[in-house]
C-alpha positions in Angstrom: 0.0 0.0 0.0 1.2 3.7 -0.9 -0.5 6.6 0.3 0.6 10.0 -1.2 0.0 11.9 2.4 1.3 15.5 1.3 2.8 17.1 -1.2 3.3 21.4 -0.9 5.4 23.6 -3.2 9.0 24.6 -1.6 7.8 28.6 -2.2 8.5 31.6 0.2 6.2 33.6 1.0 6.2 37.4 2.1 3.3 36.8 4.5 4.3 34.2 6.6 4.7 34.6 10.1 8.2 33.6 10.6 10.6 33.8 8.6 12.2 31.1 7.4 14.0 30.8 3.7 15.5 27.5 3.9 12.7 25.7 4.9 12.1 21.6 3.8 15.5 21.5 2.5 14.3 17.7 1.0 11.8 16.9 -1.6 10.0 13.9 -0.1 9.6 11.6 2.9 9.2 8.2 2.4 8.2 6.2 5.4 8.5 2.0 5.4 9.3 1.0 8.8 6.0 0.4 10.4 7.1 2.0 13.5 7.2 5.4 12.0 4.1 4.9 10.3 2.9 3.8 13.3 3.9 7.0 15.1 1.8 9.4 12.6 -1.6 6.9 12.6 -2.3 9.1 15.7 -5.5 11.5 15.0 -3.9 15.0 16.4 -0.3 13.9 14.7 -2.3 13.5 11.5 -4.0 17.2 11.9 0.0 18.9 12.5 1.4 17.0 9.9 -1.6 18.1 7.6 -1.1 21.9 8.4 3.1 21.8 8.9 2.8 19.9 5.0 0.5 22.7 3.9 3.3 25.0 4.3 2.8 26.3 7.5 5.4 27.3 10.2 3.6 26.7 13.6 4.6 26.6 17.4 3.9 24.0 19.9 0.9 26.3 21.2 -0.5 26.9 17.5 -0.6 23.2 16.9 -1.9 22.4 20.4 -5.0 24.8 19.5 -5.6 22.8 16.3 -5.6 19.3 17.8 -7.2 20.4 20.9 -4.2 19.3 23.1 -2.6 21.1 25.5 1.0 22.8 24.4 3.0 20.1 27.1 1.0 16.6 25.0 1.3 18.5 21.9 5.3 19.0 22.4 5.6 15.5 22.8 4.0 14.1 19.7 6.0 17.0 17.3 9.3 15.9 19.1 8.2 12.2 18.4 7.6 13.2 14.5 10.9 14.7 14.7 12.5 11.6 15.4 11.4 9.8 12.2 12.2 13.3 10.3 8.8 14.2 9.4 9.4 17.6 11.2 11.6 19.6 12.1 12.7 22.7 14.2 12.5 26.4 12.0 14.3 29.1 12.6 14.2 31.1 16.4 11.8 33.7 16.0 13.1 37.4 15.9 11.5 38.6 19.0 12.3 35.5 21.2 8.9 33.6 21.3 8.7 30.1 20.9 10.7 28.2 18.4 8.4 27.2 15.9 7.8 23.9 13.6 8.4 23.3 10.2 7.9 20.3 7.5 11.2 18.8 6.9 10.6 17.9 3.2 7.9 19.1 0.6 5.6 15.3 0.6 5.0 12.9 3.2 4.3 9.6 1.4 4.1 6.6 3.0 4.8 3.2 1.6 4.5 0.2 3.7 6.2 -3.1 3.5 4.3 -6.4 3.2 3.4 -6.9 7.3 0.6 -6.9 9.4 2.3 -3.8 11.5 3.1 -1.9 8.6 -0.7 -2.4 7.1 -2.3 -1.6 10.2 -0.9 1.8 10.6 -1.4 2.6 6.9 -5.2 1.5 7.4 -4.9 3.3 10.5 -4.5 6.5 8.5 -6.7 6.0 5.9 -9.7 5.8 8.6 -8.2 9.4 9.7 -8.6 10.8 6.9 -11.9 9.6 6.1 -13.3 10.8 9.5 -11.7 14.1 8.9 -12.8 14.6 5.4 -16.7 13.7 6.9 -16.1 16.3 10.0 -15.5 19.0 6.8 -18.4 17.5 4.8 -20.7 18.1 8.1 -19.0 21.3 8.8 -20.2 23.1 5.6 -23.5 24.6 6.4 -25.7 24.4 3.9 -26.1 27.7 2.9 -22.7 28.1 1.8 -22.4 29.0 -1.8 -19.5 26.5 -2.0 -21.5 23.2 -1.0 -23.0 22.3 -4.4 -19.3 22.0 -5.2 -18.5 19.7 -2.7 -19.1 15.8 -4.4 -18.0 12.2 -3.8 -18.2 9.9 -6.6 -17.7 6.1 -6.5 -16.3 4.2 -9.2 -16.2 0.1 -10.4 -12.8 0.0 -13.2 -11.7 -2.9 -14.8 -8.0 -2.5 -15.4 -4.6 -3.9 -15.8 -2.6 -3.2 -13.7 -0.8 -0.9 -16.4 -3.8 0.9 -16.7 -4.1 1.4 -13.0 -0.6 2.9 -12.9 -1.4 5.4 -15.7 -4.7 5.9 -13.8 -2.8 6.8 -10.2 0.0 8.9 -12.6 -3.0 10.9 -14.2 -4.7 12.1 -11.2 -1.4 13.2 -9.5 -0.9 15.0 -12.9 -3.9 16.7 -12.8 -3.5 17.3 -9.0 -0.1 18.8 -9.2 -1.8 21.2 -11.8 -4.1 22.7 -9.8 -1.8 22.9 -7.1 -0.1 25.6 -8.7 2.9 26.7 -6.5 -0.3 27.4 -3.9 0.0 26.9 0.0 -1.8 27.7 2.9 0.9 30.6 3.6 0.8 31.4 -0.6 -2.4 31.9 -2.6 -4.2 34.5 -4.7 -7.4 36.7 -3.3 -10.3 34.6 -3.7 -9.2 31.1 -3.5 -10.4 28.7 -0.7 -8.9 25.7 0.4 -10.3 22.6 -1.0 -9.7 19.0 0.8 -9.4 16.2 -1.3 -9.6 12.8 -1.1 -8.5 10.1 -3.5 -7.8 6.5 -3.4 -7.9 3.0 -5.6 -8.3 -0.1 -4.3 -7.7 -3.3 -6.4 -10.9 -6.1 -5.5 -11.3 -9.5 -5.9 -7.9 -12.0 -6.3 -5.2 -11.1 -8.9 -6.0 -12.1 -12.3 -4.0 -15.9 -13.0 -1.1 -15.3 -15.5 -2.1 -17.2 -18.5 
């Protein structure tokens, strides 16, 4: 199983709180060992790692208001992250305040070996996501103008397993596209954040070589 967790645009921007020009020095972080995906199946580690991987630079007491921690828990599970390099420490702030957080690469993907541990966690995260993306869904009231945007769609393919690779290369494609250099810290007047929600799940016993 591979899950694509995060992927942000390595992009300063003039409005971010702290400043901080060398952040997420790497490109990607690829997680296999089923103890560090085991350490970000947590709920609240899975809401920092979503905002630090937006492009965010937070403190221990911004992400504590976010996961609805208290700053002492939440300084434990970023410090935990740190350890498997998901996060790291940014730059001191100027005026002395707390030392704030940072991604340490630009994507978070996850690939787990073949293991009851390692699929576990990975399901573990997939059931967090799908929680969170229902919390937004039930969120939305309805007379928000953006709520006839919001969709699901379910879908029944029959493919080869070349086709399913173009498939999964297409919609990160098309996702990267509309990504657009963007991050929660670096976007244009009048955009919203959008959460999206993707995945492909081959059914049914692999096809017998013939």
């Amino acid at each position: 199983m591979k899950l694509m967790l995060h992927s942000w645009p390595r992009q300063a921007s003039a409005g971010q709180r702290y400043a901080d020009p060398v952040a997420a020095k790497k490109k990607k972080v690829v997680l296999s060992d089923p103890r560090a995906i085991r350490a970000i199946a947590h709920p609240a580690r899975q809401r920092i790692i979503d905002e630090l991987y937006n492009g965010r630079v937070l403190t221990a007491t911004e992400c504590a208001e976010l996961a609805g921690l208290t700053p002492s828990a939440t300084s434990y599970h970023l410090r935990a992250l740190e350890r498997w390099g998901i996060v790291e420490r940014a730059d001191t702030s100027a005026d002395g305040r707390e030392r704030p957080w940072r991604a340490s690469a630009t994507s978070l993907e996850v690939s787990s070996q073949p293991g009851v541990a390692g699929r576990l966690a990975s399901q573990a995260m997939v059931r967090t996501a799908v929680d969170r993306l229902i919390e937004q869904f039930t969120a939305m009231p309805a007379s928000d103008p953006w709520d006839e945007l919001s969709m699901l769609r379910r879908s029944r393919l029959w493919l080869t397993k070349d086709e399913a690779e173009q498939l999964n290369k297409e919609l990160n494609a098309l996702l990267d596209r509309h990504r657009r250099g963007r991050s929660a810290t670096n976007h244009p007047a009048g955009t919203r954040e959008v959460s999206t929600l993707f995945a492909a799940v081959a059914l049914g016993k692999p096809p017998e070589d013939n």
